[in-house]
N, C-alpha and C positions, 0 to 999 in steps of 0.2 A: 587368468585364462591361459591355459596351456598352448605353447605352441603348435602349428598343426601336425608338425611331422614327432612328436611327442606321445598323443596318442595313438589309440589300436585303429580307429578306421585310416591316420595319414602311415602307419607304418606296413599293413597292408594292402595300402593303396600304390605302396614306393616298390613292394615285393612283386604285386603282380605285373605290375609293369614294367622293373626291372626283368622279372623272366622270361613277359612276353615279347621284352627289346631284345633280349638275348638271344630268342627262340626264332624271332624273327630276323635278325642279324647275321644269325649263325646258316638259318636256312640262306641268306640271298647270297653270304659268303661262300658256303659249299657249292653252289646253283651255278655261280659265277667261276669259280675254279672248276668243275666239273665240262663246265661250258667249254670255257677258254680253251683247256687242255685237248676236249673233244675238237673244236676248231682248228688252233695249231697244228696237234697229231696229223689231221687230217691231210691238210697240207703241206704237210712235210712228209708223209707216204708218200704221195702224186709227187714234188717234186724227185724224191729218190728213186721213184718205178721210172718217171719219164729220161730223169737223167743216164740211168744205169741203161736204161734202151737207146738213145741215142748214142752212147759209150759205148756197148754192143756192137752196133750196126758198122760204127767207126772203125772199130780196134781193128779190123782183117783187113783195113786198107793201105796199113801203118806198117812200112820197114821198121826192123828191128837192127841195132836201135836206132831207134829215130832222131830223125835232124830238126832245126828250128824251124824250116817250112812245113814239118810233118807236122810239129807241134800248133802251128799258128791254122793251118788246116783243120785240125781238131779242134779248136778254140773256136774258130770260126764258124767250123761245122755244128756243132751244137749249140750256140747262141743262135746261128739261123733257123734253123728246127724250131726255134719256140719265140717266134718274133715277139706276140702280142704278150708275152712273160717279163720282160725288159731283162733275160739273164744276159750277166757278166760270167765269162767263160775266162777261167786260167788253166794251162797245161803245163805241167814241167815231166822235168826228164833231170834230176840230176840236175845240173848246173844251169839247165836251160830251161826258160823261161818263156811263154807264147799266152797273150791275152786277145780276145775277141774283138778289144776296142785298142788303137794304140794309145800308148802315151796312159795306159790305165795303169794305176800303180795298184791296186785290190788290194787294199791298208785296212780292209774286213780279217784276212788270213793272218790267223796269228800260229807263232813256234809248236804250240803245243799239239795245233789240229793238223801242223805239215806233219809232225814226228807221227799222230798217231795213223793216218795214211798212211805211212811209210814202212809201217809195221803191222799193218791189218790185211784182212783182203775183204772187208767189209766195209760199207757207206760211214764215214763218220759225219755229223752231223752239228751247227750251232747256233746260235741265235746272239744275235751280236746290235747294239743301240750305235746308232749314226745318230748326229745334227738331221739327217734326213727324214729318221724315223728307225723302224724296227724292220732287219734283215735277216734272211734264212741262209748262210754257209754249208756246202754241203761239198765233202770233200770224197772220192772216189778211186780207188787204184786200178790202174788196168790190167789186166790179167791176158796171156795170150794161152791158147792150147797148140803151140808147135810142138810136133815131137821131139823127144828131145832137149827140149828146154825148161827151162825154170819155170811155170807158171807168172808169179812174179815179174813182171816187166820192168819196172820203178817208174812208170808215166804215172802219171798222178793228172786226176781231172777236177777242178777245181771249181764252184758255183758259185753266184751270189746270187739272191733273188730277193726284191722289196718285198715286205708283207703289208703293206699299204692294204690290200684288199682284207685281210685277216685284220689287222689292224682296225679297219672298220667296223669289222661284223665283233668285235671284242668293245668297243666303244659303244654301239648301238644296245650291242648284251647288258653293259652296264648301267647305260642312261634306260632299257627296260627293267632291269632292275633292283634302281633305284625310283622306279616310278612304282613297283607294286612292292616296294619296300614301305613306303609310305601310309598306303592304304592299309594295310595287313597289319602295321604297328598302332595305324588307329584302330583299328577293328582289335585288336589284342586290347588298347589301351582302354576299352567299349565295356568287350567282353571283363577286362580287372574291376571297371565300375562296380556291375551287376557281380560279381562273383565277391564282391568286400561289401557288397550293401546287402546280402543275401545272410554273409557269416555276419555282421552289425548289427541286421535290423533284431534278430532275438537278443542281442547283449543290450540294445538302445532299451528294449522294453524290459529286459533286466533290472536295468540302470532305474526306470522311470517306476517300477515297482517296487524299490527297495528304497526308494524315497520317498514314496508314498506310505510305505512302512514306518518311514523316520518318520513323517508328520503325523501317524496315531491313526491310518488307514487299514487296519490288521485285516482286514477283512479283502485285501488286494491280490487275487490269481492269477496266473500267467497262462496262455493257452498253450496245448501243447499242440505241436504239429510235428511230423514226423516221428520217427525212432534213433536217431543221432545221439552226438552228446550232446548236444545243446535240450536238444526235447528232454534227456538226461534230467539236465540240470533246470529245468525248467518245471518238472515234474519235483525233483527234493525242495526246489525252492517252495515248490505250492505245500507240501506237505511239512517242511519248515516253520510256514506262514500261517498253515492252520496252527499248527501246536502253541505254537507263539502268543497266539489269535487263544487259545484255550486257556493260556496258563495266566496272561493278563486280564481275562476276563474273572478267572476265578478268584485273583487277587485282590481283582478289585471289588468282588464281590466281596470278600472275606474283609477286605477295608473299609467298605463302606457299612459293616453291620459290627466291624469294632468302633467305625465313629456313633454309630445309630446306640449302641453300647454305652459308650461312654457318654453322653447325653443325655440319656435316657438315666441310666443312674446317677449322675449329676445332678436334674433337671428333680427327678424324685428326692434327693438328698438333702435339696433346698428347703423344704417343707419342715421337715425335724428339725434339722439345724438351724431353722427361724426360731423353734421355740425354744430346743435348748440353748439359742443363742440369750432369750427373753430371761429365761430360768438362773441362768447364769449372773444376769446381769443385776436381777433382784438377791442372787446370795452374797455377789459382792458387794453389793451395797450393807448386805445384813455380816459379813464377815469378821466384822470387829467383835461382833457379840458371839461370836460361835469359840470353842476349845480351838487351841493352837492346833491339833491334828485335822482337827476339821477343816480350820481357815485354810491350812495349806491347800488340803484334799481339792475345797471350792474352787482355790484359786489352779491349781494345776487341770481341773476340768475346763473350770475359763480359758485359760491359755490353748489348750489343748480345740476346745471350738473354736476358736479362733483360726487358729490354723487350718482344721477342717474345714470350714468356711469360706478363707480365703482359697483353699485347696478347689475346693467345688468351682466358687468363682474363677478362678486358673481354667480346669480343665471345663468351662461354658465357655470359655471364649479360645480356646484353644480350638475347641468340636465345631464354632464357626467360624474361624479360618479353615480349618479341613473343609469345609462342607461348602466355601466360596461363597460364603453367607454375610462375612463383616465387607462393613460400607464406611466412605467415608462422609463425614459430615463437614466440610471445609468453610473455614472462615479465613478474614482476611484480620490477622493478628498482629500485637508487640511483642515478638519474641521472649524479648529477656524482660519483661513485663511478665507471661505468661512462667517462665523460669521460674521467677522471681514469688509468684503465687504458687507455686508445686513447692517450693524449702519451705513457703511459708505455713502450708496447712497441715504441712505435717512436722514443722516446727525442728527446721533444719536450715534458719537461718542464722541462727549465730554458731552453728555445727561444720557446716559448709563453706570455704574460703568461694568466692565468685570474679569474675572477669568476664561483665557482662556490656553489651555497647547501653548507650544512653536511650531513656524513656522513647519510643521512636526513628532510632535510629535504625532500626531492622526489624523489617515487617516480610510476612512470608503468607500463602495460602495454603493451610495446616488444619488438621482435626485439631482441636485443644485438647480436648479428653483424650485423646491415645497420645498424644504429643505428652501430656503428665504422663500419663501410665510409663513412658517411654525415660522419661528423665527420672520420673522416682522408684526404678527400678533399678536404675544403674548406680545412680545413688545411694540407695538401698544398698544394692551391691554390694560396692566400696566402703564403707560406713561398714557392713557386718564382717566382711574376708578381707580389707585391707586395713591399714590403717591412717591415723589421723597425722598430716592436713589432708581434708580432701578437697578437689578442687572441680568445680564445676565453671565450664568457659562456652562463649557464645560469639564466635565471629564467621564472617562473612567472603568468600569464597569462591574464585570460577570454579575449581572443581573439589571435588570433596574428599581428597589426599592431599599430604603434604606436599607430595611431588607433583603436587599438579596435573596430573593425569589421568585420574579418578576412574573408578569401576564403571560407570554407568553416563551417558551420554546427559546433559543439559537441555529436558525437554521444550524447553522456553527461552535459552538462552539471555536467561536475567541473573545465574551462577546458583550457589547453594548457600544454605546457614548449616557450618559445621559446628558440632556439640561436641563436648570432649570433658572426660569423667574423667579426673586425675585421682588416686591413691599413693599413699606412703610406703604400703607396707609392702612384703616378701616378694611381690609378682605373683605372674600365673607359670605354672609348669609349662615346661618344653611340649609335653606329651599332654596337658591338658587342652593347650592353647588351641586346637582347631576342632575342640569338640564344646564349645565354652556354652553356643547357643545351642546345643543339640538340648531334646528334653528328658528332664529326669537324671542327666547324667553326674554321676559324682566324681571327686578326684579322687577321693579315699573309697575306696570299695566294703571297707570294715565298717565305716560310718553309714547307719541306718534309717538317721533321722538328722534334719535339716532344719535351720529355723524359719527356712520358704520353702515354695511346694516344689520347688526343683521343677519350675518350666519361665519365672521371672524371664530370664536373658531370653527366652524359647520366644514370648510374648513380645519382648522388645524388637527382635527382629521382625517377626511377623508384621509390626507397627510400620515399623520403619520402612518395609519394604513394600507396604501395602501405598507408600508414600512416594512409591519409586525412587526411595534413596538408600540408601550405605549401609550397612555397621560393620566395624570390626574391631576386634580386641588386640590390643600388642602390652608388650612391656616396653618401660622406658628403660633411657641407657645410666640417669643419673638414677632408679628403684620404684620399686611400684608400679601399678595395672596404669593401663590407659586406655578407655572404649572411645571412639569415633562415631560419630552418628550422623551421615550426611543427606540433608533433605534439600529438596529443587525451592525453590522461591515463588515457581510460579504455579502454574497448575499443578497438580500431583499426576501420575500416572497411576493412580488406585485402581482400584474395580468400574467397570461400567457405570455400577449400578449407584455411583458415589450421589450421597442428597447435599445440597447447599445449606448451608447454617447461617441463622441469621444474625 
């Protein structure tokens, strides 16, 4: 199982809600500075209009230059003016210093905003963090119109005022919000659901149609809706799925009237080949009496049916396996008893080296008749394209590889009976090796005729597999072929349609 955030609906699902936290984050941040700024500004105009008017009103009652009582006058006069503001009022002159409260040291006023007073004739302005909270400094120069004189006075009027109230309404802004920060990022996180379950729901039914294609459903359409790319691709997919849908149909077509073919002329072939099989069988008998050119001529037609024969035979049971036609007939057997009767009837017991367990010792539920066809064709084999010792073995097995791992699962878990067809001679080619059970195939391509019908191994696997077990061919490392044949012990996993043997 893939993790969630792995696939397309958890990586979609991360984007749009990544945007819409951002989008929403972004909005309450701008909202909230936009606020703030509006609030502050605000109030920091009013205290500058209202101070510079009190300053005003003062400045024409102020000897030039003025003394510390004029100073402490000033101070005082302007912090009364605005009782319900709690300002702190400083005035200097030069070395002299007058505040509205005594014993006030205004440890608000720093170097930077005396000097810039002192060199302006405009409001300088600051905002400055106390233990108390947040303060507005507002520093002011007084200016006189005597004639005469310098504009320029060097009084300097000096503010402090709490923003406790602003302070407030900036607190209140953010605890609001952060309350429709909340909502808004749900609703965004609402709105990413449906906007990922909208782009999904067509790739879900993608997904669920092109599986249904894997399972042999060719005939599976997608509906289209809209004009997007998805409806795009939902429309190639359909016209994809027809053609697909045409071309396996026609194959199978074409497959199933080369099996009806092959069958069919098989099936006819049987008939002659009974009698020339008869015909043959009465000139070898009469062979001794016929001229030396003749006996060969008889004897090479004999052979020759023969082959034919078993040929036809091959490709009858070949046409039902294709056609899902072979069954099994299962009995409850002595393996190497059963071994033991296949070298012997076709008289390939003192031929054959064995390593088989004892009378009883390994019993299996097996077809017997495909179970021979299956060991005296490997046999077979080995005996014509290897060479002599050949060795034929019979043991007993949890899985049906040496490594113990085996291709196919233990449908009964009761283990397997492994076969193994040992040869002497040359091996099998690098480049023949995984074509060994395909039919008809040769390693020599110049070579036109075979002394089997070139589908034996074809048949053996067929066997084997109809058994739910194994085959496969290797080479050994000390020389010579080696086939593996691994069958379950208990029931078979054959066709449905298997019949019991009694």
């Amino acid at each position: 199982m893939k993790p969630p955030l792995r696939g397309l609906r958890g990586r979609l699902l991360v984007a749009f809600v990544l945007v819409a936290a951002v989008a929403t984050l972004t909005t309450g941040a701008l909202t909230f500075r936009e606020a703030r700024t509006g609030v502050l500004q605000q109030s920091q105009d009013n205290v500058i209009k209202r101070l510079r008017y009190h300053v005003n009103a003062l400045a024409a009652g102020v000897s030039y230059p003025p003394t510390r009582p004029d100073l402490e006058w000033i101070a005082a006069e302007v912090a009364r003016a605005e009782p319900a503001q709690n300002w702190r009022v400083l005035a200097t002159y030069r070395e002299l210093r007058a505040t509205s409260t005594p014993q006030d040291r205004f440890t608000e006023l720093t170097p930077a905003m005396r000097s810039a007073v002192s060199s302006r004739r405009a409001a300088v302005f600051q905002r400055v963090s106390t233990r108390g909270g947040s303060s507005l400094v507002v520093g002011l120069p007084v200016t006189f119109e005597t004639p005469g004189e310098h504009p320029a006075s060097g009084v300097a009027v000096f503010l402090t005022v709490p923003q406790t109230g602003e302070q407030g309404y900036v607190d209140a802004l953010v605890a609001a919000i952060g309350r429709a920060v909340l909502p808004a990022l749900g609703l965004a996180v609402l709105l990413a659901l449906l906007a990922a379950r909208g782009v999904l729901r067509p790739v879900r039914e993608l997904r669920r149609a092109t599986r249904r294609i894997a399972e042999g459903h060719l005939d599976t359409r997608l509906a289209i809706n809209g004009s997007d790319e998805l409806a795009d691709l939902s429309h190639t997919f359909n016209e994809t799925a027809a053609a697909l849908e045409g071309s396996v149909a026609e194959l199978r077509r074409m497959e199933a009237r080369a099996r009806r073919f092959v069958a069919d002329v098989s099936h006819e072939l049987r008939t002659p080949l009974a009698a020339m099989s008869a015909v043959t069988d009465v000139l070898d008998e009469d062979a001794a009496g016929l001229t030396p050119d003749t006996a060969t001529a008889v004897r090479l037609i004999s052979e020759e049916t023969v082959k034919l024969a078993r040929l036809v035979d091959d490709l009858m049971e070949i046409s039902r396996f294709d056609a899902g036609a072979a069954a099994l007939q299962l009995d409850d057997i002595d393996l190497a008893e059963s071994l033991r009767r296949t070298l012997a009837a076709r008289a390939w017991l003192d031929t054959v080296d064995t390593l088989l367990p004892e009378p009883g010792e390994l019993r299996g539920r097996v077809d017997p008749r495909r179970l021979d066809v299956v060991v005296a064709n490997l046999v077979g084999n080995a005996l014509r394209h290897g060479a002599r010792p050949v060795q034929l073995l019979l043991y007993a097995r949890e899985s049906p590889d040496p490594d113990g791992t085996g291709e196919s699962p233990d449908p009964d878990g009761t283990g397997w009976a492994v076969i193994e067809v040992r040869d002497s001679g040359p091996g099998i080619p690098a480049d023949v090796l995984p074509h060994v059970f395909d039919r008809f195939y040769k390693s020599d391509t110049a070579r036109t005729r075979t002394e089997g019908s070139g589908l034996g191994l074809s048949i053996t696997a067929e066997n084997v597999h109809l058994h739910g077990g194994t085959v496969r061919a290797a080479n050994r490392a000390e020389g010579g072929a080696v086939f593996t044949v691994g069958i379950p012990l208990g029931r078979s996993l054959g066709q449905p349609r298997e019949r019991e043997g009694s």
